[in-house]
ChimeraX commands (.cxc) that place a marker at each C-alpha (Angstrom):
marker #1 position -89.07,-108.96,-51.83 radius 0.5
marker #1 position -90.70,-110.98,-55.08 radius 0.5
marker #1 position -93.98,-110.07,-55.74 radius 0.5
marker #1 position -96.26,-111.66,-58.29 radius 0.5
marker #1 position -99.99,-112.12,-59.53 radius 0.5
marker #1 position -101.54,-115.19,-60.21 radius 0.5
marker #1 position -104.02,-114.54,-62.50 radius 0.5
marker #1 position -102.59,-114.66,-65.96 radius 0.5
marker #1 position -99.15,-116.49,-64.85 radius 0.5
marker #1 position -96.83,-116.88,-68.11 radius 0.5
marker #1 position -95.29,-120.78,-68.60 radius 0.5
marker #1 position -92.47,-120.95,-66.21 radius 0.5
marker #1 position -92.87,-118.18,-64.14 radius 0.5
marker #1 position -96.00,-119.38,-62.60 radius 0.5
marker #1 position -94.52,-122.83,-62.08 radius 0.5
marker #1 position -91.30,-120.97,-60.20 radius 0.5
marker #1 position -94.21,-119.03,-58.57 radius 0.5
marker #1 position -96.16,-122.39,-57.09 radius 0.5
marker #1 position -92.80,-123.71,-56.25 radius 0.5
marker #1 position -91.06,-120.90,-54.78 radius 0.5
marker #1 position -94.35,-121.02,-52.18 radius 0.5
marker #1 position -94.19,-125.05,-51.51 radius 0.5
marker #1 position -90.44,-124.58,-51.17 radius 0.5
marker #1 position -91.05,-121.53,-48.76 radius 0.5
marker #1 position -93.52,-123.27,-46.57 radius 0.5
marker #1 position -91.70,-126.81,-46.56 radius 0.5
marker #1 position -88.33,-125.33,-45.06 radius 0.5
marker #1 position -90.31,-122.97,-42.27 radius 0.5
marker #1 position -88.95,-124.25,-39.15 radius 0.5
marker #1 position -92.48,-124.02,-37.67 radius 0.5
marker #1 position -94.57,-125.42,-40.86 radius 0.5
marker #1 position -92.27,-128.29,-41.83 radius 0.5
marker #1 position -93.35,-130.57,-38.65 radius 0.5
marker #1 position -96.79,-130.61,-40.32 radius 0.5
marker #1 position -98.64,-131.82,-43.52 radius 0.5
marker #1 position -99.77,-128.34,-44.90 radius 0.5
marker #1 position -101.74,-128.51,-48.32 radius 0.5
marker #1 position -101.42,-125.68,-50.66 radius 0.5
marker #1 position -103.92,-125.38,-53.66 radius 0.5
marker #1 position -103.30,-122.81,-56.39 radius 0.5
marker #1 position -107.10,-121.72,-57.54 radius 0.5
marker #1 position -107.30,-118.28,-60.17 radius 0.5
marker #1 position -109.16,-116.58,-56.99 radius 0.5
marker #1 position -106.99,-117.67,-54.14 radius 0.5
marker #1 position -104.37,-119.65,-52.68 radius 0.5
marker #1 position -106.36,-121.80,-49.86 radius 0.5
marker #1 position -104.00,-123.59,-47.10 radius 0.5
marker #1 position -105.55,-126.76,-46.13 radius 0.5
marker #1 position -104.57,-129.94,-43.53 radius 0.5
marker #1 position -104.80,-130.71,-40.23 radius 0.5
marker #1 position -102.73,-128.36,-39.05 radius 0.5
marker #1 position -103.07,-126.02,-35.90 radius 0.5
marker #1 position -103.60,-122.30,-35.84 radius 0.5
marker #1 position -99.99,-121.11,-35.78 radius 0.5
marker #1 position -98.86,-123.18,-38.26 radius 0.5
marker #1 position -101.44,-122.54,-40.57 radius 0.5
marker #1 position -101.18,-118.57,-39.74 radius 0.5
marker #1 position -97.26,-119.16,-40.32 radius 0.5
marker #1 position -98.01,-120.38,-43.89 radius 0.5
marker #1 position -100.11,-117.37,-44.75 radius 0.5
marker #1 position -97.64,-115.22,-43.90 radius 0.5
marker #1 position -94.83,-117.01,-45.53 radius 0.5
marker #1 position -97.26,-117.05,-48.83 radius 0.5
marker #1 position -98.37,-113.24,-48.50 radius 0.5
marker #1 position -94.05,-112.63,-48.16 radius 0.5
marker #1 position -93.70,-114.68,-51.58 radius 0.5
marker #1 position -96.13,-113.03,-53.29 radius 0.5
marker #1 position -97.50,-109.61,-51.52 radius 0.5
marker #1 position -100.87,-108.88,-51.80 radius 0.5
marker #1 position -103.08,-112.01,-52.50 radius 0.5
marker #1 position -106.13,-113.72,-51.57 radius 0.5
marker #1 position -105.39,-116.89,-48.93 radius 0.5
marker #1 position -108.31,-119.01,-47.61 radius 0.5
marker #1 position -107.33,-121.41,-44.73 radius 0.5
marker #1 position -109.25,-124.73,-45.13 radius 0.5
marker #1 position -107.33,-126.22,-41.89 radius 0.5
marker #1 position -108.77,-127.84,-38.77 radius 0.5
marker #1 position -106.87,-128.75,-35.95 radius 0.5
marker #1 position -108.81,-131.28,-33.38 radius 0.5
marker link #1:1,2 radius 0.2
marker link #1:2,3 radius 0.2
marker link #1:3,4 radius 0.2
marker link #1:4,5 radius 0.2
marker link #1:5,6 radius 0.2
marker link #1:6,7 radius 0.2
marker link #1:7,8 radius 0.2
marker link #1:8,9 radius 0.2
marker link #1:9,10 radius 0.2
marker link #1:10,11 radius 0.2
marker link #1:11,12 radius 0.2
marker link #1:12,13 radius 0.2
marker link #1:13,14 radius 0.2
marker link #1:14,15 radius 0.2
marker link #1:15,16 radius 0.2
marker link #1:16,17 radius 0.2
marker link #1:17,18 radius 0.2
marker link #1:18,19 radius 0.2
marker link #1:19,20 radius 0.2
marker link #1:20,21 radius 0.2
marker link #1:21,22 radius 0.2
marker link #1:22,23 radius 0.2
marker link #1:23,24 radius 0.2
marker link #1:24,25 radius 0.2
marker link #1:25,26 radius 0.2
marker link #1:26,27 radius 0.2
marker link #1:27,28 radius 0.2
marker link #1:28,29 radius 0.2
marker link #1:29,30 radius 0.2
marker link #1:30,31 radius 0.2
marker link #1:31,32 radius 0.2
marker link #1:32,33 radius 0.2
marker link #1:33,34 radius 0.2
marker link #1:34,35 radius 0.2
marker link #1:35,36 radius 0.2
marker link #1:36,37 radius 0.2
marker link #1:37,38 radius 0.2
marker link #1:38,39 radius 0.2
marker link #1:39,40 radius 0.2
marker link #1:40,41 radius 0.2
marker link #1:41,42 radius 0.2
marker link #1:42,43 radius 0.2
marker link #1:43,44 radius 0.2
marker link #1:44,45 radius 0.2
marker link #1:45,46 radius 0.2
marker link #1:46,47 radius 0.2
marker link #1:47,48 radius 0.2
marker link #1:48,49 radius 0.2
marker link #1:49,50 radius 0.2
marker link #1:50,51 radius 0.2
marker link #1:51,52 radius 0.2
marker link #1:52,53 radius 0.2
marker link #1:53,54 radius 0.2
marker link #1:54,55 radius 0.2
marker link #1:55,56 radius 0.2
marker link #1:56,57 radius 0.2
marker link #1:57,58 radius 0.2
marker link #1:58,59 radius 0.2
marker link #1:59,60 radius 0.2
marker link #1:60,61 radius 0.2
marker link #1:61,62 radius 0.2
marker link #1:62,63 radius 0.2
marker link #1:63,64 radius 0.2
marker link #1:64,65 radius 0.2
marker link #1:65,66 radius 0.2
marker link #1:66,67 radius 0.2
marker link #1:67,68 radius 0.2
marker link #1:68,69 radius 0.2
marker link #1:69,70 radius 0.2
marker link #1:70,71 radius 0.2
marker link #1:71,72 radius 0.2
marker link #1:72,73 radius 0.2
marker link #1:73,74 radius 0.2
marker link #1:74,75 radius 0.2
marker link #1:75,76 radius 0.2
marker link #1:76,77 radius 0.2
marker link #1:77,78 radius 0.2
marker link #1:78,79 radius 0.2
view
């Protein structure tokens, strides 16, 4: 399994980083039939969209596979 930081990303690597995750989470079965925002901040990644709960739990765990231990925050709401 790839594992990465974010803080103090080097050129490429954390652009092949960001789009590793966006790829990961656009091809999920589950998390493709929604809009799912993903914002790259130096404390966390935070999910955010109107998603519901399993999708939005599916992206965290696609994100924490990508890049092991990190800090996700799930801005979502599902009506």
């Amino acid at each position: 399994m790839f594992q990465a930081s974010l803080g103090g990303g080097f050129g490429a690597q954390e652009y092949g980083l960001h789009a590793s995750i966006r790829a990961a989470v656009a091809y999920d079965e589950l998390c493709s039939q929604y809009k799912i925002g993903i914002i790259f901040e130096p404390q966390a990644i935070i999910i955010s969209g109107r998603v519901p709960p399993a999708a939005a739990r599916r992206a965290r765990e696609i994100i924490l596979e990508v890049c092991g231990r990190v800090s996700v925050w799930d801005r979502t709401f599902w009506l």
